[in-house]
C-alpha positions in Angstrom: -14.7 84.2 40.9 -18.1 83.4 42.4 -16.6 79.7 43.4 -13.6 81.4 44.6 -15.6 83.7 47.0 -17.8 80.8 48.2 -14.8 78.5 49.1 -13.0 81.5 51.2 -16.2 82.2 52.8 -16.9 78.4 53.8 -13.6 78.0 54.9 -13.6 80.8 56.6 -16.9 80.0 58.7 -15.2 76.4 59.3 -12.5 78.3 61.7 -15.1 80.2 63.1 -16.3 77.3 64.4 -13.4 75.8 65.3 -12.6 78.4 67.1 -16.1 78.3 69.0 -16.0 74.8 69.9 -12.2 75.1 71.2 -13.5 78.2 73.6 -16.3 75.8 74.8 -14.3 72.6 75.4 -11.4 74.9 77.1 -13.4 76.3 79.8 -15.4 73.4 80.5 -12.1 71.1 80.8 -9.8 73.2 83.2 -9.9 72.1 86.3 -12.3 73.9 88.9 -16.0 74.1 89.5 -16.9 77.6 87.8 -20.1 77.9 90.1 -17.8 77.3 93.3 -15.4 79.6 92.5 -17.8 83.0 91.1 -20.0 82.0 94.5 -16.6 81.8 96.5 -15.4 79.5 99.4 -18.8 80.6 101.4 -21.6 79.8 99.3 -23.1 76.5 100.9 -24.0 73.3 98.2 -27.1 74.8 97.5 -26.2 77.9 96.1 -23.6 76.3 94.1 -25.9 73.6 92.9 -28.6 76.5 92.1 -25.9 78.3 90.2 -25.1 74.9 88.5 -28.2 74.6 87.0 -29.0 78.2 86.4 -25.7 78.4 84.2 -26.9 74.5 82.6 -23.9 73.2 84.0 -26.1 70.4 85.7 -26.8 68.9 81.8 -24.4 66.6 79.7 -21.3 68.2 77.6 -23.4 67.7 74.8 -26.1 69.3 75.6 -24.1 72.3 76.9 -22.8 72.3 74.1 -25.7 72.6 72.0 -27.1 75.1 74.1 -24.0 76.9 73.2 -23.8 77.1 69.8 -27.8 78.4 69.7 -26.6 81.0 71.9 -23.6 82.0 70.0 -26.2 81.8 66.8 -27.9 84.8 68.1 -25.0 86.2 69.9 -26.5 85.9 73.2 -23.7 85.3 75.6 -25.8 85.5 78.9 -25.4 88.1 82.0 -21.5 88.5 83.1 -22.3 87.8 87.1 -19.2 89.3 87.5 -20.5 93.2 86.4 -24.0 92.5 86.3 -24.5 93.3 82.6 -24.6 91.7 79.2 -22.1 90.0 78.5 -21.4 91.2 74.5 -22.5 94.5 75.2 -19.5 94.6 78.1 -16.9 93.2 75.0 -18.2 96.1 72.8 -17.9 98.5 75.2 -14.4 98.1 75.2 -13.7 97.3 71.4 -13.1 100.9 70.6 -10.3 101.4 73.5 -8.4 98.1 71.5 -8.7 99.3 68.5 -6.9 102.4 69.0 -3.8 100.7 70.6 -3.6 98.0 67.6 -4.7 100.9 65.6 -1.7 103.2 66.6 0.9 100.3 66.7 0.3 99.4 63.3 1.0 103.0 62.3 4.1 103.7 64.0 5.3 100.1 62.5 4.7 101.6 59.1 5.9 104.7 59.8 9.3 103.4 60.9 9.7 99.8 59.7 9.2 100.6 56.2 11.7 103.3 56.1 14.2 101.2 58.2 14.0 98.3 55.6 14.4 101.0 52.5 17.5 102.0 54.3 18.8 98.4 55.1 18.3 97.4 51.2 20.0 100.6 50.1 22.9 100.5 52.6 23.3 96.1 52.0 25.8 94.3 54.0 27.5 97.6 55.1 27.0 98.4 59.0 24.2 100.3 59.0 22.2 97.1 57.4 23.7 95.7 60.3 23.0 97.4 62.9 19.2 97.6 61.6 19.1 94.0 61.2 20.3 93.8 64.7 17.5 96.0 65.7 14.9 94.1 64.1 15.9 90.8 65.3 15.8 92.1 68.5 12.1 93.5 68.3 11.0 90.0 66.8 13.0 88.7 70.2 11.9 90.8 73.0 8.8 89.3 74.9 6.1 92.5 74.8 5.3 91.9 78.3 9.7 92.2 78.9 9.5 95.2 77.1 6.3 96.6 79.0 7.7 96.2 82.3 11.7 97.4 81.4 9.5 100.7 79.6 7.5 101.5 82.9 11.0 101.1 84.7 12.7 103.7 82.4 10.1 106.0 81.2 7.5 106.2 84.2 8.8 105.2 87.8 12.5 106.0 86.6 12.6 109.6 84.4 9.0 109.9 85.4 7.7 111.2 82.0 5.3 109.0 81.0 1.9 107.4 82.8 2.5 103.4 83.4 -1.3 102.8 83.2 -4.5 103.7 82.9 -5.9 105.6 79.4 -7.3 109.1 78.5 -4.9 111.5 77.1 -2.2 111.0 74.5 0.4 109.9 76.4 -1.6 107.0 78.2 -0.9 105.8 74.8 2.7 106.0 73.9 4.2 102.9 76.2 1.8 100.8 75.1 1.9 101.3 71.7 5.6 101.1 71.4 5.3 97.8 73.3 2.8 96.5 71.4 4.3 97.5 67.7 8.2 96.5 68.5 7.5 93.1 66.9 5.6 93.8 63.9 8.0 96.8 63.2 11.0 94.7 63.1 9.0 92.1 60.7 8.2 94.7 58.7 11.8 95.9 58.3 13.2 92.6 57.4 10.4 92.2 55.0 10.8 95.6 53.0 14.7 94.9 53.1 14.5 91.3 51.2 11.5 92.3 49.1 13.9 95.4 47.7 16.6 93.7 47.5 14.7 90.7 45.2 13.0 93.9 42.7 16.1 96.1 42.8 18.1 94.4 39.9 14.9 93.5 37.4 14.6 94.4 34.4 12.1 97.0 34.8 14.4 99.0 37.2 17.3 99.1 35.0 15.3 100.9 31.9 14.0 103.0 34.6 17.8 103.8 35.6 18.4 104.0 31.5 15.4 106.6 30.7 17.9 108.8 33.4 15.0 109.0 36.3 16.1 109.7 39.3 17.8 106.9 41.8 14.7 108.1 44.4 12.1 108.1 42.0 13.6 104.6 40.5 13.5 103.0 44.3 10.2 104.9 45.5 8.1 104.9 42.4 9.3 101.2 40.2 11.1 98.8 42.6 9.4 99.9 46.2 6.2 99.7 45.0 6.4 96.0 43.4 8.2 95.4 47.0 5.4 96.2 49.0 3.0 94.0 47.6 3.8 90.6 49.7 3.8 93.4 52.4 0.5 94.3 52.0 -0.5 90.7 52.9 1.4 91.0 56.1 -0.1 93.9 57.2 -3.5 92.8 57.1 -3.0 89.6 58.6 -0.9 91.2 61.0 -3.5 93.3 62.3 -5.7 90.8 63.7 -2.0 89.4 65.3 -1.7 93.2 66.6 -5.6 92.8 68.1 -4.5 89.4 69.6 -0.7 90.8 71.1 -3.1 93.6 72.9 -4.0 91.0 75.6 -0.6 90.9 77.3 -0.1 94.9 76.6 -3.4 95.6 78.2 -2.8 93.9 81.2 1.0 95.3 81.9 -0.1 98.7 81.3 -4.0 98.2 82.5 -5.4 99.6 79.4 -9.1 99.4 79.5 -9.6 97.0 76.1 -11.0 94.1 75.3 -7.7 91.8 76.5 -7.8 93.3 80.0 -11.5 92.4 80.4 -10.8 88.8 78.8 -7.9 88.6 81.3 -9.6 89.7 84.3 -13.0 87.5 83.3 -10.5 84.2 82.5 -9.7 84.5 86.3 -13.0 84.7 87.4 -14.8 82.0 85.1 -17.0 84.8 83.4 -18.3 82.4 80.8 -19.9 84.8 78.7 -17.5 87.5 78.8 -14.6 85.5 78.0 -16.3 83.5 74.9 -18.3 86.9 73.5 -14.2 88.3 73.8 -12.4 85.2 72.2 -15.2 85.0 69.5 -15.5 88.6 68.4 -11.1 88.9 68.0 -11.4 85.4 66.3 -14.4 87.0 63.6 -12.1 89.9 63.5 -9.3 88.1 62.5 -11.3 85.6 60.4 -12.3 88.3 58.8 -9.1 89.9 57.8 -7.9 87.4 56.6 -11.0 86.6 54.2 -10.4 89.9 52.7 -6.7 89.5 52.6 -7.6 86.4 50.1 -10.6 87.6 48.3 -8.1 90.9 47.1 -6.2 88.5 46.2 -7.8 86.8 44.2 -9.3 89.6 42.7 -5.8 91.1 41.8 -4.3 87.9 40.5 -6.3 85.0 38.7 -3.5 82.9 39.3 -4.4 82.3 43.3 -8.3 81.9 42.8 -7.6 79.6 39.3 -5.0 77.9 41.4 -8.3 76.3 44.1 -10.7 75.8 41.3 
C-alpha cells in the first residue's frame, strides 16, 4: 500500500506541474504585450518598459520561467495591479462563494439524478425510461451558458421571479445552480440506470427476492447499493468538473466566485490572479482525484496490486 500511495502522490504532483507550466507558456504566448495593455493606449514607452521589467518580462522565457516556479513554490503570485492586492489572497477571497454553487449543484444532481435513474432501471424500455432518457441526454446536450441565458429569459426578465445575478440570499442561487448541475444530473441518471440494470438479475438479488424481502428493500438495500459504487467515482471526480463548469455559470449570472475573477483577470492580463485561480482549481481537482484512487485502492487490492 505504501508504494501504491507514493505512485498516486508522484503522479499526482507530475500534473500539478503540468498544469503550472501550461498556465505559464499560455499567457506568455497569446498575442499582446501584457504591460501595454494593463498601462493602456496612453502609457508612453517608458512606462511600459518600466512595467516590463518590474513584472521580469524584460528577461528570457527561461528565466521567467524559473522565476515562476520559485514563486509558485511559496505561493507567492505577486500584487494583482488590477485591485491592488495579493494576488492569492484575492483567489481565496472568493473560494467560499464557488464552493457553494458546485457545492449545491452536486446536491440537487444527487437528489434528483439518482432517483431518476432508479426509476429509468425499474420502468426499462417502457416510456417513462424513455422519456427520462430523453431528459438526460438532453442535460448532457445543452451548453450551460444556453441554459443560463434561456433561464434568465424565462424565470427573471420574463415571469420575473427569480434574480439574474448578483449573490446574497437564497434565491441568487437557484438559476445558477440548476445551470450549473443540468449536466452532471443527467450523467448521473444514465449511470444509476445501467449500473441497476447490470446488478438487478445477480445472484445475490434473487436469494434476496427468495428469503421474501421486500422488492424496495431488495432494489434499495442489495442491488442499489452495489450500483452506486462506480458512482461514487463519478461523483468525486465530478466535483472538481462541477468547480471547473462554474467559470462559464459565474460569468452568465455574475456570481462573485473564483471563475468570474479568472474571467474578468484573463481580459485584463492579471498574471497573478489568473495563475493563483487556474492553479488552486487544478490542486483541487488534483486532489480529488488522488483520493478518488487512494480509496480505491484501499477498498480493493485488486487496483493498487494491479500498478505494483
Amino acid at each position: 500500500m505504501g508504494a501504491y500511495v507514493v505512485r498516486r502522490l508522484f503522479f499526482s504532483l507530475f500534473v500539478l506541474w503540468g498544469a503550472v507550466t501550461i498556465i505559464f507558456l499560455v499567457l506568455r504566448l497569446v498575442p499582446g504585450d501584457p504591460a501595454y495593455i494593463m498601462l493602456g493606449p496612453d502609457a508612453d514607452q517608458a512606462q511600459v518598459a518600466a512595467l516590463r521589467a518590474q513584472l521580469g518580462l524584460d528577461h528570457s522565457l527561461i528565466q521567467q520561467y524559473a522565476t515562476y516556479l520559485a514563486n509558485v513554490a511559496h505561493l507567492d503570485f505577486g500584487q494583482s495591479f488590477r485591485l491592488n492586492a495579493d494576488s492569492m489572497s484575492l483567489v481565496l477571497q472568493r473560494v467560499p462563494a464557488t464552493i457553494q454553487l458546485a457545492s449545491t449543484a452536486l446536491l440537487l444532481s444527487l437528489l434528483i439524478g439518482i432517483p431518476l435513474g432508479v426509476v429509468a432501471a425499474l420502468r426499462a424500455h417502457s416510456w417513462v425510461d424513455r422519456t427520462i432518457s430523453v431528459f438526460s441526454l438532453m442535460g448532457q446536450s445543452t451548453p450551460s451558458f444556453w441554459l443560463g441565458i434561456v433561464l434568465i429569459l424565462v424565470f427573471a426578465r420574463g415571469l420575473k421571479v427569480l434574480p439574474s445575478a448578483g449573490s446574497g440570499t437564497w434565491s441568487h442561487l437557484v438559476l445558477p445552480t440548476i445551470t450549473l448541475a443540468l449536466p452532471f444530473l443527467a450523467i448521473l441518471v444514465r449511470l444509476t440506470r445501467s449500473g441497476l440494470l447490470e446488478v438487478v438479475h445477480e445472484g445475490y438479488v434473487q436469494t434476496a427476492r427468495a428469503k421474501g424481502l421486500g422488492e424496495g428493500i431488495v432494489i434499495l438495500v442489495h442491488a442499489l447499493r452495489n450500483a452506486l459504487i462506480p458512482i461514487v467515482t463519478v461523483v468525486g471526480l465530478q466535483f472538481g468538473a462541477l468547480l471547473g463548469g462554474t467559470v462559464i455559470v459565474e460569468t452568465v449570472f455574475a456570481w462573485p466566485g473564483v471563475g468570474r475573477l479568472l474571467i474578468d483577470s484573463i481580459g485584463r492580463r492579471d498574471y497573478g490572479v489568473v495563475q493563483a485561480s487556474i492553479l488552486l482549481v487544478a490542486t483541487i481537482f488534483v486532489g480529488i482525484n488522488l483520493l478518488v484512487d487512494l480509496v480505491y485502492g484501499f477498498l480493493d487490492p485488486r487496483v493498487r496490486l494491479a500498478g505494483d
